[in-house]
Every structure is written in structure tokens, then in C-alpha cells.
C-alpha positions as CSV (number, residue, x, y, z in Angstrom):
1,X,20.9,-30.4,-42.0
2,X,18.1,-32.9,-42.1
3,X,15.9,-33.9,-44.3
4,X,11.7,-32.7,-43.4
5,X,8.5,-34.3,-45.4
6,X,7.2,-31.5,-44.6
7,X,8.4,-28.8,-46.4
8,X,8.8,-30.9,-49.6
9,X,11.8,-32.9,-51.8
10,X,15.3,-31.5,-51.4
11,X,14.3,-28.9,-48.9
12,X,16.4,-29.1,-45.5
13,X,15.4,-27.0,-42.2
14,X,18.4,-26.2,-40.3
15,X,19.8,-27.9,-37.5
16,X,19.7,-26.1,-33.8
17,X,23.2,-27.1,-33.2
18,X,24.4,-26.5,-36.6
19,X,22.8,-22.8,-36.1
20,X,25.3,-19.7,-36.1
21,X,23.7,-17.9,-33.6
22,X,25.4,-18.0,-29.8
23,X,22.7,-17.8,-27.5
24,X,24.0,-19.6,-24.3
25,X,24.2,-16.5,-21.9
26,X,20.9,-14.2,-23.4
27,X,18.7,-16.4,-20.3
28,X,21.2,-14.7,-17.3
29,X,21.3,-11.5,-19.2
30,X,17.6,-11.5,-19.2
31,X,17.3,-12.5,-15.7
32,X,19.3,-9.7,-14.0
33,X,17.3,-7.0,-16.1
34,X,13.8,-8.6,-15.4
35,X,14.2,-9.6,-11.6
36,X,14.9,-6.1,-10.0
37,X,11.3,-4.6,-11.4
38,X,9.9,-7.7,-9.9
39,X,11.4,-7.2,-6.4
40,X,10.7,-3.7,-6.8
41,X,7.1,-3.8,-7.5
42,X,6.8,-6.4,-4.8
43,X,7.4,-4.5,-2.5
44,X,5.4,-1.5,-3.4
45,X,2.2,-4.1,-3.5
46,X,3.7,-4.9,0.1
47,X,3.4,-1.7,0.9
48,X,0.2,-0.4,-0.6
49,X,-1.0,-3.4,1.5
50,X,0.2,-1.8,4.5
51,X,-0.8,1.6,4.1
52,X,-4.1,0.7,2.9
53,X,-4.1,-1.1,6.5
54,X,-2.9,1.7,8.2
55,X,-5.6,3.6,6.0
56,X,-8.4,1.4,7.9
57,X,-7.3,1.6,11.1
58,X,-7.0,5.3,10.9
59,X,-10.3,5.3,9.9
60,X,-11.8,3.1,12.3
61,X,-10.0,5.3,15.1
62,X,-11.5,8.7,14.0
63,X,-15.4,7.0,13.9
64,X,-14.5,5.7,17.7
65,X,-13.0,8.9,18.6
66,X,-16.1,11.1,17.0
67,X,-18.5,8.9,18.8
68,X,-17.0,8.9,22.2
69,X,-16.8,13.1,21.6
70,X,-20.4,12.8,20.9
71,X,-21.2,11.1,24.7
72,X,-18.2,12.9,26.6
73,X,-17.0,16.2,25.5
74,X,-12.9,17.1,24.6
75,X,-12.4,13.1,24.7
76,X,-12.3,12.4,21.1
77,X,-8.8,12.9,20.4
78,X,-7.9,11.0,23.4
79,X,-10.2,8.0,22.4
80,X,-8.7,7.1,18.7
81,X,-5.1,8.1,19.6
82,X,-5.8,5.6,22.2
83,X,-6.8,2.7,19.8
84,X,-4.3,3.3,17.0
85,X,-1.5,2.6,20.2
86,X,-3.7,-0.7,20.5
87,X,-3.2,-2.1,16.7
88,X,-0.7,-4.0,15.1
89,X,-0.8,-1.2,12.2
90,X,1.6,1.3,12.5
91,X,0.5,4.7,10.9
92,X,3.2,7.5,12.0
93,X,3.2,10.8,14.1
94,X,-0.3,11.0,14.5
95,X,-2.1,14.8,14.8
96,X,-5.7,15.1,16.0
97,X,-8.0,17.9,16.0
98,X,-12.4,18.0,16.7
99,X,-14.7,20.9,16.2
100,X,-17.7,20.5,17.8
101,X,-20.8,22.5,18.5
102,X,-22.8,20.8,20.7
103,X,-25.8,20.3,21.8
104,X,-27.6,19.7,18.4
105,X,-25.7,19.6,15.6
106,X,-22.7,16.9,14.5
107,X,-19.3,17.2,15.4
108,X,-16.1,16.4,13.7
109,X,-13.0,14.8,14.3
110,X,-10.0,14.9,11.7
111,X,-7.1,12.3,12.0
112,X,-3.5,12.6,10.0
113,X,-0.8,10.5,9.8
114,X,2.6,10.8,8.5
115,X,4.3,7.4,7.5
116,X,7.5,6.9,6.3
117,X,7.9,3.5,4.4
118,X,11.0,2.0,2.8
119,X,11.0,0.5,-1.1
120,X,14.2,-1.4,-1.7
121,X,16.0,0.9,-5.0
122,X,13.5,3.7,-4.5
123,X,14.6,4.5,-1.0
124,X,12.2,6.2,1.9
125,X,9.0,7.9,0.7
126,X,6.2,9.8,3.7
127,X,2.7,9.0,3.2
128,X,0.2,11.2,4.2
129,X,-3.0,9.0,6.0
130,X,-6.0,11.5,6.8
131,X,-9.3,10.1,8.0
132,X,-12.3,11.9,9.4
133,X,-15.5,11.3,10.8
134,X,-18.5,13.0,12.2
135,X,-21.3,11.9,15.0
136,X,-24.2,13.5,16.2
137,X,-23.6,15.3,19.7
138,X,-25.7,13.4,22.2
139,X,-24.5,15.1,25.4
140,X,-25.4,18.6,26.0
């Protein structure tokens, strides 16, 4: 024990190494608990991040796809499943359909995606990407 001016005449505060307590593996211990939420949750940001990508690019391909059904008729499908095999973002078994009634009014293309993704622990999980978009029909 040693001596403090601090808490006043004849009072001691105890010594860390003259303490009972045994605390020399509680760190490890609370190490290997903590880090597996952390990779975890890693990699479902990670990939968020890349479905959210996916997401966009699906997206994207349904407003290129609606606009080229707009100009040429029964190519819209053909036109976004075309630029989702040009990007770097992989979204899945891709399924396509368009309704239009052309001349006059808007037609409508519907994209979906089925993407399978793999979280470390938590296993595979699908994730269902649907995008949609709509031009008006210029050819006619």
C-alpha cells in the first residue's frame, strides 16, 4: 500500500500489484467474443455494397432497355440484358419482361434478379434485385 495526499492522513489506496483480482487473460477472452461480430458485420456492409451496386446497374439496364423499346419495338429485353453482360457487377439469373402499347402511350420494362451472396458464419442468402422503368413509345 502507499501512502496518497490525496485522500487524507493514514488513508492508503491499494496497490495494482498488490490487488487480488487475476485479470491477465480477460483481454484474449474478450477478443475472441468481440472479433467474429466484427468480421461478420464486415462483410454484410461488403455486401450491402455490392448489392446496392448490383441494384444500380439493374436499374440503369431497365431505363436503356425501356428506351431502346421505345425507338425499336420487342428490343428492350434484348438491350439491358445486353449491358448487365457488359458490367463488372454481377446481379444473378436475370428475367425480363415489357408491356407495351404503342403508338401513344408509355411502355414498360420490368427487370429481376436473383443473387446469391455468401456471409462468412451466416452462410448463402438469395437476394431478390427488381428494377423497372417506363419510356414513352416514339415508334409507331
Amino acid at each position: 500500500m502507499t501512502r496518497s495526499p490525496l485522500l487524507g492522513p493514514g488513508l492508503t489506496r491499494p496497490n495494482h500489484r498488490e490487488s487480488d483480482s487475476d485479470d491477465s487473460g480477460l483481454a484474449a477472452v474478450e477478443f475472441a467474443l468481440v472479433v467474429p461480430l466484427i468480421v461478420v458485420l464486415l462483410f454484410a456492409v461488403i455486401t450491402a455494397g455490392t448489392a446496392a451496386a448490383g441494384k444500380l446497374s439493374l436499374q440503369a439496364a431497365a431505363r436503356d432497355g425501356a428506351r431502346a423499346e421505345a425507338v425499336d419495338p420487342n428490343s428492350g429485353c434484348t438491350t439491358a440484358i445486353d449491358r448487365l453482360t457488359g458490367t463488372s457487377a454481377t446481379v444473378g439469373d436475370i428475367h425480363c419482361t415489357t408491356t407495351a402499347s404503342c403508338p401513344g402511350e408509355r411502355n414498360n420494362i420490368e427487370i429481376s434478379a436473383n443473387r446469391i451472396v455468401s456471409i462468412p458464419i451466416l452462410g448463402d442468402r438469395t437476394i431478390a434485385l427488381t428494377a423497372s422503368a417506363s419510356y414513352e413509345c416514339l415508334a409507331g
